[in-house]
C-alpha positions in Angstrom: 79.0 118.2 -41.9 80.6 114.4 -41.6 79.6 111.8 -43.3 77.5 109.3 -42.2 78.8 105.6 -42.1 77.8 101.8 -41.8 80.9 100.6 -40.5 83.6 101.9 -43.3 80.7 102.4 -46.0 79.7 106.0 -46.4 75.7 105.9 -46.1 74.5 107.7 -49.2 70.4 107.3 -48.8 68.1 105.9 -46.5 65.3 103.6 -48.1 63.3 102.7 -44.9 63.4 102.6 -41.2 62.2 99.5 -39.6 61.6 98.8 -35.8 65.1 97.3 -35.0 67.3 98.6 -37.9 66.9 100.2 -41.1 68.1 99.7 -45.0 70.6 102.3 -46.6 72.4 102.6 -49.9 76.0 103.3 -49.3 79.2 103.4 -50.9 82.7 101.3 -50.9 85.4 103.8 -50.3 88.1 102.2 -51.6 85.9 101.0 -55.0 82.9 103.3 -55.2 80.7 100.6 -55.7 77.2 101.1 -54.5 75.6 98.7 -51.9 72.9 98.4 -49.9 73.6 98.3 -46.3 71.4 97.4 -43.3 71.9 98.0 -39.7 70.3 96.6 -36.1 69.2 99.0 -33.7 69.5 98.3 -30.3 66.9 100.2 -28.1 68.7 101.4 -25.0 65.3 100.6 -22.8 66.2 97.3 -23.3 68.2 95.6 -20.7 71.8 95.1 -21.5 71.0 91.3 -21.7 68.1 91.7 -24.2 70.3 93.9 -26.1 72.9 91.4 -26.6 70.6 88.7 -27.5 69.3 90.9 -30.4 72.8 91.3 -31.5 73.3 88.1 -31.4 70.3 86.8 -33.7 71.2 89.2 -35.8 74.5 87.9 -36.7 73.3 84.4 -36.5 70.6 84.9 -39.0 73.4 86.7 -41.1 75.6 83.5 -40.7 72.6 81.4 -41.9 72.0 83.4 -44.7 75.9 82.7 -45.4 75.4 78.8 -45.2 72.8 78.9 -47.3 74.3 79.6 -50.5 71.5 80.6 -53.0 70.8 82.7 -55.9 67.3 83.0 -54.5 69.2 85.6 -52.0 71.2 88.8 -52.3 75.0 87.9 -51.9 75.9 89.3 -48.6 79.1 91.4 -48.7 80.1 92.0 -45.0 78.7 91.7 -42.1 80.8 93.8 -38.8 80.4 95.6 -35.8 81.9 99.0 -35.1 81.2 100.2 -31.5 78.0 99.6 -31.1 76.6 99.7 -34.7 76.0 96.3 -35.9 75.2 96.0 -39.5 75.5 94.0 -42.9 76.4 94.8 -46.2 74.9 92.9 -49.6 74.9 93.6 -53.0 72.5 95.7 -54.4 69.5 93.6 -56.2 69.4 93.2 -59.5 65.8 93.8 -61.4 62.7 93.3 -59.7 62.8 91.8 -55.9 60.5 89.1 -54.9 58.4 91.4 -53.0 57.8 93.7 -56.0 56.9 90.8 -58.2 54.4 89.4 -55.6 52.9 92.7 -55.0 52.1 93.2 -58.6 49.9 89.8 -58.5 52.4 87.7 -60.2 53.3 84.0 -59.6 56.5 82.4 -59.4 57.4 79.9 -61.5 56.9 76.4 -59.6 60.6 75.6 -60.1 61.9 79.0 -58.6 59.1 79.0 -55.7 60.5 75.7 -54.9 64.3 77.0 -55.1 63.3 79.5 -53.2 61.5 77.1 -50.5 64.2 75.1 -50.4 66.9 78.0 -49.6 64.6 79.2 -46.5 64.1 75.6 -44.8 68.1 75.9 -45.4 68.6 79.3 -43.5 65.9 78.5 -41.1 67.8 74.9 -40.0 70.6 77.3 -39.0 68.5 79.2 -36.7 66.8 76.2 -35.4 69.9 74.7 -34.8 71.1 77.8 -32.1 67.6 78.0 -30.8 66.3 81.5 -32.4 62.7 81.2 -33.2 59.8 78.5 -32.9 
C-alpha cells in the first residue's frame, strides 16, 4: 500500500479530523524530522467559487500567522499546494499547548496572556486588512 502524503511529507498519524481539514503528524523525507501537518478540505458541494475563497483564507490566515512573528505560536515550516491538497506544515509543540494548560484550570501568567493578546490583534490585522472575517 502507498504512502500517504501532505504535499512531500509522508503522513504518519492522524490526530483529529475537523470540518474543513484535519491535523497529522508526518515526516520530512529528506531529514526524518517529525512535524505536524494540517491540511484544508475543500467540499466538492461547494461551488467552485466558494471553494476558492476557502483556499484562499486559508493561505491568508497562514501568511498572517507568518507576519506575526511570535513565540506565543508554533513556527510554521511550509505552507504549499499540491493538486488540490492545500496544507501547512509547523513544528511540532513543545510541552504543554495552551489549550491543555487552560483545560486543566490554570491561568496564564498576565505577562504571557498579554504576549499572547498582543500576537492575535497582530495576525487578526492581517486578515482585517484582506477582508476575512468581521
Amino acid at each position: 500500500m502507498a504512502q500517504e502524503l501532505l504535499g512531500h511529507y509522508e503522513i504518519l498519524q492522524q490526530l483529529r479530523v475537523e470540518p474543513l481539514g484535519r491535523v497529522v503528524t508526518c515526516r520530512e523525507p529528506d531529514s526524518g524530522r517529525e512535524l505536524l501537518g494540517k491540511e484544508l478540505f475543500l467540499p466538492r458541494h461547494l461551488t467552485e467559487g466558494a471553494r476558492q475563497e476557502l483556499a484562499f483564507n486559508f493561505r491568508l490566515a497562514l501568511r498572517a500567522l507568518e507576519e506575526a512573528h511570535s513565540p506565543d505560536f508554533v513556527p510554521l515550516v511550509q505552507w504549499g499546494q499540491e493538486g488540490e491538497q492545500h496544507y501547512a506544515i509547523f513544528a511540532l509543540p513543545e510541552g504543554e499547548t495552551l489549550a491543555e494548560s487552560l483545560g486543566q484550570g490554570r491561568r496564564l501568567p498576565p505577562a504571557e496572556a498579554l504576549s499572547l493578546v498582543r500576537t492575535c490583534a497582530a495576525a487578526l490585522q492581517v486578515l482585517q486588512e484582506n477582508q476575512v472575517g468581521p
